[in-house]
FIMI-538308 format. One line per field, with one value per residue (C-alpha): x, y, z. Coordinates in steps of 0.2 Angstrom, whole numbers, plus 5000, padded with zeros to 4 digits. Each point is the difference from the previous one (the first is absolute). Layout:
N
px	[X,...] .
py	[Y,...] .
pz	[Z,...] .
***
This chain:
403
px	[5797,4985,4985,4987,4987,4989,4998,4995,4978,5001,5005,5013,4990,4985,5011,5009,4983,4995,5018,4995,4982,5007,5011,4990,4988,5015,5006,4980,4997,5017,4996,5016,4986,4984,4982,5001,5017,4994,4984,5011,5012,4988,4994,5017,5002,4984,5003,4987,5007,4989,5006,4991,5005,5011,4987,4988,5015,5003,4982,5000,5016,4994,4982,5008,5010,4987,4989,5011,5008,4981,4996,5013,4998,4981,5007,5010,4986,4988,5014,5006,5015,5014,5015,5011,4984,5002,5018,4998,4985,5011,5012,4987,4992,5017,4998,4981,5002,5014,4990,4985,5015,5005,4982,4994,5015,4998,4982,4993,5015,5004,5015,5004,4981,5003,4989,5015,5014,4989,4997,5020,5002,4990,5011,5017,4991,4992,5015,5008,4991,4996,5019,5002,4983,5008,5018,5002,4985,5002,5010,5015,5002,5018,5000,5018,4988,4987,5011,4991,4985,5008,5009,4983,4992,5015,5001,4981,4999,5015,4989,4985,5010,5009,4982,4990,5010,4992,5013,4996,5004,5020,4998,4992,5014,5011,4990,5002,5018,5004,4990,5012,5015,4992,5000,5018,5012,4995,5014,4989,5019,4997,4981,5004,5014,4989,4986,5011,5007,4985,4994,5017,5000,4980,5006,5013,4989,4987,5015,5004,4983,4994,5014,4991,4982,5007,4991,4983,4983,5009,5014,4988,4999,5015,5003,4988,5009,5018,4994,4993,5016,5010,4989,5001,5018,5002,4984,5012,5015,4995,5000,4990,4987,4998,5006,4983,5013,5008,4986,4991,5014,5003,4994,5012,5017,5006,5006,4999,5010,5006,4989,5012,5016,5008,5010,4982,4991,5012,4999,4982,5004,5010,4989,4985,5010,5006,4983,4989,5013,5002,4980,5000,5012,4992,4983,5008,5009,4985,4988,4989,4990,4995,5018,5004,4989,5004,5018,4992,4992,5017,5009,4988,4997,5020,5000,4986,5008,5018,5000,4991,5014,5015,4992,4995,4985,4989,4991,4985,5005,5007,4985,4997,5019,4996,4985,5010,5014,4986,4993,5016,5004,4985,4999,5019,4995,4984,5010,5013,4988,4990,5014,5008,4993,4984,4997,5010,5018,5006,4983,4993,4985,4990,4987,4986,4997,4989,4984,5006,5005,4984,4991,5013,4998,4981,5000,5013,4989,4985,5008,5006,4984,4994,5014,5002,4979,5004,5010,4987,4982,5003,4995,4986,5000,4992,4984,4998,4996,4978,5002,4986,4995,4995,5000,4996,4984,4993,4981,4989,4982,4999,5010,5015,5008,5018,5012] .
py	[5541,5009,4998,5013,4991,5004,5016,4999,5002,4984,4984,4989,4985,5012,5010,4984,4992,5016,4998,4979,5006,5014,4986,4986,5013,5006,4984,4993,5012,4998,4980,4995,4993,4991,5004,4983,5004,5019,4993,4988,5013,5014,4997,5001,5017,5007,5016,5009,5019,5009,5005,5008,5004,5014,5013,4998,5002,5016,5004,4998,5008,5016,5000,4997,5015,5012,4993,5003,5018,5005,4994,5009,5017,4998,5001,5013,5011,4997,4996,5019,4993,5011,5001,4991,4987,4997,4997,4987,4992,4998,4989,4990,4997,4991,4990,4997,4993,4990,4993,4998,4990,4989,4993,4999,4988,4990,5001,4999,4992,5012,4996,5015,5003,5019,5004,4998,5008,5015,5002,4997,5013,5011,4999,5004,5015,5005,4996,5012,5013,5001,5001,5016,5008,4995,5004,5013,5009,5012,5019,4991,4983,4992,4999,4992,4984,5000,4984,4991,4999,4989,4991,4997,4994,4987,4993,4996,4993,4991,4992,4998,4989,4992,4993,5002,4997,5011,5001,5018,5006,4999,5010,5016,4997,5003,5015,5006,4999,5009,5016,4999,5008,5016,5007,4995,5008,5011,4991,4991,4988,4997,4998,4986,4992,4998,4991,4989,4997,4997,4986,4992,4994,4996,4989,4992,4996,4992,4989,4995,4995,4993,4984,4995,4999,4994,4987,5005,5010,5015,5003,5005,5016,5003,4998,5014,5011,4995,5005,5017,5005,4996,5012,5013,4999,5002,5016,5008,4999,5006,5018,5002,4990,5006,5018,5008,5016,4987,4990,5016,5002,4984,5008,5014,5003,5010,4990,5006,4990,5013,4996,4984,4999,4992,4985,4996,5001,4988,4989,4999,4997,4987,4991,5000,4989,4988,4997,4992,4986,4999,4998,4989,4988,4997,4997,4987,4992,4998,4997,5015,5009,5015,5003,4996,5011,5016,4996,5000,5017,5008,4996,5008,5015,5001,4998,5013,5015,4995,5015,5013,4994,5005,5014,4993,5009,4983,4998,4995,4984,4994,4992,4989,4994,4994,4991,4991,4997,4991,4992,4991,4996,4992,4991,4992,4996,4989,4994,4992,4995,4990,4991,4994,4981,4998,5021,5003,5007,5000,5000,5015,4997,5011,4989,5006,4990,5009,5010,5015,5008,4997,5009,5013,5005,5000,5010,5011,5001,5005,5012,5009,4999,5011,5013,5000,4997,5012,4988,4987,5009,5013,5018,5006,5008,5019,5000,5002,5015,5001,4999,5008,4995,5014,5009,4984,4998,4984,4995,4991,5003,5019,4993,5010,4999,5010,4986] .
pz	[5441,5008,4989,4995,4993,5015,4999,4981,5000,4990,5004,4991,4995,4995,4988,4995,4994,4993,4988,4997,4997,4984,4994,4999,4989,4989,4996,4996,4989,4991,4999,5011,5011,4997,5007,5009,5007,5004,5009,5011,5005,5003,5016,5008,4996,5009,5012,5008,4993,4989,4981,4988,4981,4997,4992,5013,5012,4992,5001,5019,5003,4992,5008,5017,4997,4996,5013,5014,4990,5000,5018,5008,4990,5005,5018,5000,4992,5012,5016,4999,5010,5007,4989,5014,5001,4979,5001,5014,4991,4985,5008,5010,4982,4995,5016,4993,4984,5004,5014,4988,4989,5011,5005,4983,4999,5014,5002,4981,4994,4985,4991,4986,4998,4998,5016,5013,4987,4998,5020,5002,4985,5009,5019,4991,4991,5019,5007,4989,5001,5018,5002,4989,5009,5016,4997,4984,4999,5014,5001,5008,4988,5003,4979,5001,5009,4986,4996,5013,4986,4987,5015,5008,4982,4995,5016,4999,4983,5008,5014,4988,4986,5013,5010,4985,4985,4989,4984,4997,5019,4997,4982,5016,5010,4985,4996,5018,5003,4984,5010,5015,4994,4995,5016,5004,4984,4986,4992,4985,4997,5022,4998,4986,5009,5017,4989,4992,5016,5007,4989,4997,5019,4997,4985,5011,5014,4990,4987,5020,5006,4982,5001,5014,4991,4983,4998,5010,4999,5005,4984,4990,5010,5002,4981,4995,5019,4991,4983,5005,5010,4984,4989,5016,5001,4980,5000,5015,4991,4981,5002,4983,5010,5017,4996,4990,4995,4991,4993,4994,4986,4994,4982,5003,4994,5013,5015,5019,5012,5010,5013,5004,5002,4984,5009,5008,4983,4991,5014,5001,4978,5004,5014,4986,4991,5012,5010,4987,4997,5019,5002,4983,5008,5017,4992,4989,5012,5010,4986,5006,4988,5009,5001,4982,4995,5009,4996,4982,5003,5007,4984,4990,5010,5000,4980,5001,5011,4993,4987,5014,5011,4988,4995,4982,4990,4997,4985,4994,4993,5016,5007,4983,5004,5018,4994,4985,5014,5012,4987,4994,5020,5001,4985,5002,5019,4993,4986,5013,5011,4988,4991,5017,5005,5005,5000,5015,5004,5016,5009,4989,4984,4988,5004,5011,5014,5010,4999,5010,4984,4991,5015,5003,4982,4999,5015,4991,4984,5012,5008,4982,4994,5015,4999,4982,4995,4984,4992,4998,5000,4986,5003,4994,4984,4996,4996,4978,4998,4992,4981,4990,4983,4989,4982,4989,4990,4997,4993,4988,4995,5005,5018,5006,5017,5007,5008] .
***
């Protein structure tokens, strides 16, 4: 079996401490662990890569992006290059910034600091777009190769999340291949069929290579690549999804499916349906959560577009019944869970056990509070219009004043 590892940026044992380092926090601050024990165990998960928390991470991701936007918009202004000279600097910018990647790994020793993902960002965009300036742009554009874009932008998010494991680099090469067959059919039924294709043998090749890392540093990537193939697959498939004809009249009565062909269409029904107990069981058997929980999403989005699929005028009342229904679901799961012994049926609890979820949600919560500030600073209220006082007389001892 030929071994990859060394052309990953980071080594084994580094990412490895990095995974010991997280759990030994977790489980402290949960109290599975003692400071005494922490304190002894600590030391042997010291690595020299550099984190950082994730809002400053953010913060550095987006302040390397509009430094190096700014800095190359500054040179074209003043460059004045030829439009052959642009196109070519575009592609030697992707070169750049994956360069400038690579040695603030291997040099500085970033690991998901937001300065190296913003420069590796910025070489798929450049790469891109150096390709449609180079390619497309001109009189004579071979437009039935404009493919060669998406096919250029998976396969680097490919690379990237393969040497860098950055988990968001798989979700832009999902987002690329569903590009590629826009230029090859203006069937909309092949166009769907060649995406779900296309992540079927994706999700194949990564159930394949995931047995082999079960049990190491690596499954948890490959969890969060497997899960997001199974919510591309389901997204490809429902047509009240992916097709935005259809989604714009869900609150319609009148029903267009003449755009597919109706044995497609039902089958595409009838695929909604089997999927998220497909998904649902994997996760289960392999005790994953990010996979029990988008097999969780894809029943409820198939509960949700059931009535636009048939054709069904929804009501308004529907979404109160879906929340009842989840609800009851998760109230009977706790219920079983905490009347088994000791909490715990067949490897699964209610009980948290970890402090991921406490962070996930405060970041959640954060997050909403930015979007959404409105629902929790008040808007500001119209000014009371001036009141005036007037036309009553009071007085005493020859006094008299208007009020």
């Amino acid at each position: 079996m030929r071994d990859y590892s060394a052309s990953r940026a980071y080594s084994a044992s580094s990412e490895e401490a990095l995974r010991a380092r997280d759990l030994l926090k977790d489980w402290t601050g949960e109290g599975f662990l003692t400071p005494a024990q922490y304190q002894r165990m600590e030391p042997d998960t010291v690595c020299e890569l550099r984190r950082t928390n994730f809002f400053l991470r953010l913060v550095l991701f987006l302040f390397t992006l509009i430094i190096v936007g700014a800095a190359v918009a500054l040179f074209f202004n003043i460059a004045h290059l030829t439009l052959l000279a642009d196109r070519i600097f575009l592609l030697l910018l992707a070169g750049g910034s994956y360069a400038a990647a690579e040695v603030a790994v291997s040099r500085a020793r970033l690991y998901r600091y937001g300065i190296e993902e913003a420069l590796l960002a910025c070489s798929v965009g450049f790469l891109c777009a150096g390709i449609q300036a180079t390619l497309f742009s001109g009189p004579y554009s071979p437009n039935a190769m404009e493919s060669l874009i998406p096919a250029a932008g998976a396969i680097a998010s490919l690379w990237i999340w393969h040497r860098f494991r950055l988990p968001y680099a798989p979700l832009a090469a999902l987002i690329f291949v569903a590009g590629l067959p826009g230029d090859w059919t203006s069937s909309h039924a092949a166009q769907h069929a060649i995406v779900v294709a296309f992540y079927t043998a994706g999700l194949i090749a990564v159930i394949a290579v995931r047995a082999r890392h079960r049990f190491t540093y690596l499954d948890e990537g490959y969890s969060t690549t497997e899960a997001l193939l199974w919510l591309g697959i389901y997204l490809a498939i429902n047509l009240q999804l992916s097709s935005p004809t259809l989604l714009g009249q869900w609150w319609d009565s009148s029903r267009t499916t003449t755009e597919f062909a109706r044995p497609f269409y039902w089958a595409t029904w009838v695929l909604t349906w089997c999927l998220p107990p497909l998904a649902l069981a994997r996760g289960l058997r392999l005790k994953d959560r990010w996979i029990i929980a988008v097999g969780t999403i894809l029943a409820i989005l198939t509960l949700v577009t059931n009535k636009p699929y048939l054709g069904w005028k929804p009501n308004n009342w529907d979404p109160m019944l879906l929340g009842i229904l989840l609800i009851g679901v998760a109230v009977l799961i706790r219920h079983r869970l905490a009347n088994a012994a000791g909490e715990i049926r067949r490897g699964f609890t209610a009980r948290r056990l970890s402090g991921r979820d406490k962070t996930w949600m405060n970041a959640g919560v954060t997050a909403l509070g930015f979007v959404t500030p409105n629902l929790v600073t008040p808007s500001p209220q119209p000014a009371s219009p001036e009141v005036h006082f007037g036309g009553g007389d009071s007085g005493g001892g020859g006094a008299s004043s208007d009020f």
